[in-house]
C-alpha positions in Angstrom: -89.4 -34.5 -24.1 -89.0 -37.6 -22.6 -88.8 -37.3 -18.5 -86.1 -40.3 -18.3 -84.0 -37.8 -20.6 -84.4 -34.9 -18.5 -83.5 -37.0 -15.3 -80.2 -37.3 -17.1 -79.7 -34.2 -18.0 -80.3 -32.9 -14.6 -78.0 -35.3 -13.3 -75.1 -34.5 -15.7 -75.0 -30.8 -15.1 -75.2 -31.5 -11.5 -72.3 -33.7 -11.7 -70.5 -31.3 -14.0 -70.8 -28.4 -11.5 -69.0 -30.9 -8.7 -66.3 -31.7 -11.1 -65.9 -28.2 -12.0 -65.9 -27.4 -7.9 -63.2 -29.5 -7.1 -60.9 -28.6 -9.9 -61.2 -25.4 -8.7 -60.3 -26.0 -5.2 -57.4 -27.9 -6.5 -56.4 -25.0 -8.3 -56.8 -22.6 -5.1 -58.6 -20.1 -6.2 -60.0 -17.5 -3.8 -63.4 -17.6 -1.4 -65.1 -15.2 -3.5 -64.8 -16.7 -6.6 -67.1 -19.9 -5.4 -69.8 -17.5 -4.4 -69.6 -16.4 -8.4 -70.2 -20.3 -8.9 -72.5 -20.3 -5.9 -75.0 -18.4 -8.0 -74.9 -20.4 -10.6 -75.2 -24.3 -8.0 -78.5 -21.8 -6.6 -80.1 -21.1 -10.1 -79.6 -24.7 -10.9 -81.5 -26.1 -7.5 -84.5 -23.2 -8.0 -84.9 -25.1 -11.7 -85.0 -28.5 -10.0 -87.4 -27.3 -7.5 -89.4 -26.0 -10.2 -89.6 -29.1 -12.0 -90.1 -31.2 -8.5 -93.5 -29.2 -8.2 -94.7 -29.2 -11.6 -94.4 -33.2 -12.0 -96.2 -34.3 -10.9 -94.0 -37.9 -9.8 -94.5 -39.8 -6.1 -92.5 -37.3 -4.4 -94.5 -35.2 -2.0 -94.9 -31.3 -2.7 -92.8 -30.6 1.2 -89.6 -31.4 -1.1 -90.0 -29.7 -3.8 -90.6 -26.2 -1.9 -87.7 -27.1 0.5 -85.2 -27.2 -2.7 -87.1 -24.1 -3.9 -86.6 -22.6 -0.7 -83.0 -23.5 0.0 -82.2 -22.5 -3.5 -83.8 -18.8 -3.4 -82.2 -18.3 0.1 -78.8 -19.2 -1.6 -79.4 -17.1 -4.2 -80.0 -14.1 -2.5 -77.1 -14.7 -0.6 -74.7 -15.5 -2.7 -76.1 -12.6 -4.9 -75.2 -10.2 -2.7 -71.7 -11.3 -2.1 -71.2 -11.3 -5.7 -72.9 -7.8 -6.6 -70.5 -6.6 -2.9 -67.7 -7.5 -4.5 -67.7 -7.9 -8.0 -70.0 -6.0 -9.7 -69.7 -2.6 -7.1 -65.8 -3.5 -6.7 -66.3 -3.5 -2.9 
């Protein structure tokens, strides 16, 4: 696949998930529900950082594990808020 082609697709489901975000927060939804969303803005930065160190592009490799490192931090995070109170009922 072409890597101009997956630079836009990146950058359309990032911009999705802020559009997404602030119509929620318009609609005033609850603090727990973003951490449901949370998970999924995590997943999302673990795939870019995943792609950051496999290309192999001008970037240096410090960015790439930052991204990777922010997202699995926010992922276990967020994960346990969501599997507290959602999945348990807590």
């Amino acid at each position: 696949m072409n890597s101009k082609i997956k630079k836009i697709g990146m950058v359309l489901i990032g911009s999705i998930f802020v559009i997404v975000t602030i119509l929620l927060v318009i609609e005033g939804h609850k603090p727990e529900f973003f951490d449901i969303f949370g998970v999924f803005i995590f997943a999302f930065l673990f795939i870019v950082g995943i792609f950051m160190l496999v290309s192999r592009k001008k970037l240096p490799d410090y960015i790439g594990f930052i991204i990777l490192l922010i997202s699995i931090l926010g992922l276990i995070v967020d994960g346990s808020i969501v599997i507290k109170n959602f999945i348990l009922g807590g």
